[in-house]
C-alpha angles and dihedrals in degrees: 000000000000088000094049094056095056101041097047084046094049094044075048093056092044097053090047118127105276089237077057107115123226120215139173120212147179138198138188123187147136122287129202112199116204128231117279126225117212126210118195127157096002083301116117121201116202115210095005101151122031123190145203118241109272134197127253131183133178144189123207141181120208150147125241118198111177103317101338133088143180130186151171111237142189125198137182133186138151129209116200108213107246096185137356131182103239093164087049089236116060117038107236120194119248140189128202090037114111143157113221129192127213103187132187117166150159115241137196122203136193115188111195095222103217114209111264090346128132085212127093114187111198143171126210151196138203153190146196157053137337127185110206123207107207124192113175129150106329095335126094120174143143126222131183111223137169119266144179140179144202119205145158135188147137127270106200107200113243096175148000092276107018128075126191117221127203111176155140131237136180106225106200129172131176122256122292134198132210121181098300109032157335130269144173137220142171120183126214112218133202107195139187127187154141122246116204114203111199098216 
């Protein structure tokens, strides 16, 4: 999967309009993983795993052409777990225990262009993959699952070529397993970052 993506968004990229204007970017944020339910066995636990915020970053590479962009991207975060209910019932705190995300994603951008104004307010959409690293408990395994993910925000112009980025997306991949049962997770991220155009 992880191949396909890049490869459809690079063939993508190639085939943009040639006023279209290539750019590279990075963000760094705070990232608030929800609780995830587990399900073993035909039983659901709701709230079964509780984290501390993390901290995710990404880099991505992308074309803008008027008020649309698309781009290639990479992310990273880890969550460390903060409580889990190992007895099913009462929720113990842990430590060693921790969720991690490997990203990489095709996003769409529309930037609302506002007239004479350094600020750029967008919303955004994207698909994917994750492959989650999950270490609870004794097991540690990794698993590669489909993910999207919905955001908005507002770029304010620096310079001619570089734009600033404060926003907010909604990271969420589908359940995974590991040796004892399945759980899910979606993670709320708060991001800033620069964008360089090389126009």
């Amino acid at each position: 999967m992880k191949k396909l993506l890049l490869t459809a968004l690079i063939a993508g990229m190639s085939a943009a309009p040639a006023l279209a204007t290539p750019y590279v970017s990075g963000n760094v944020g705070v990232g608030f993983l929800g609780n995830s339910d587990a399900s073993r066995l035909g039983i659901t636990i709701n709230d079964a795993i509780t984290y501390k915020s993390g901290i995710p970053f990404g880099i991505a590479v992308g074309v803008k052409e008027d008020r649309f962009r698309v781009e290639a991207a990479i992310g990273y975060q880890t969550n460390d777990v903060e409580k889990e209910k190992r007895n099913l019932i009462d929720l113990v705190s842990v430590s060693g225990d921790s969720i991690s995300f490997l990203t990489y994603m095709a996003n769409c951008y529309y930037d609302i262009n506002l007239n004479k104004s350094s600020v750029s307010p967008y919303v955004m959409v994207g698909i994917g993959g994750a492959s989650i690293n999950a270490k609870i408990d004794t097991s540690d395994e990794t698993k590669s699952v489909f993910a999207w993910q919905l955001g908005a925000g507002v770029g304010v112009k620096a310079a001619n070529n570089l734009t600033v980025d404060l926003g907010y997306r909604y990271l969420k991949p589908s359940k995974f397993k590991d040796n004892y049962a399945e759980y899910t997770g979606s993670s709320s991220n708060i991001l800033a970052g620069i964008r360089y155009d090389f126009q």
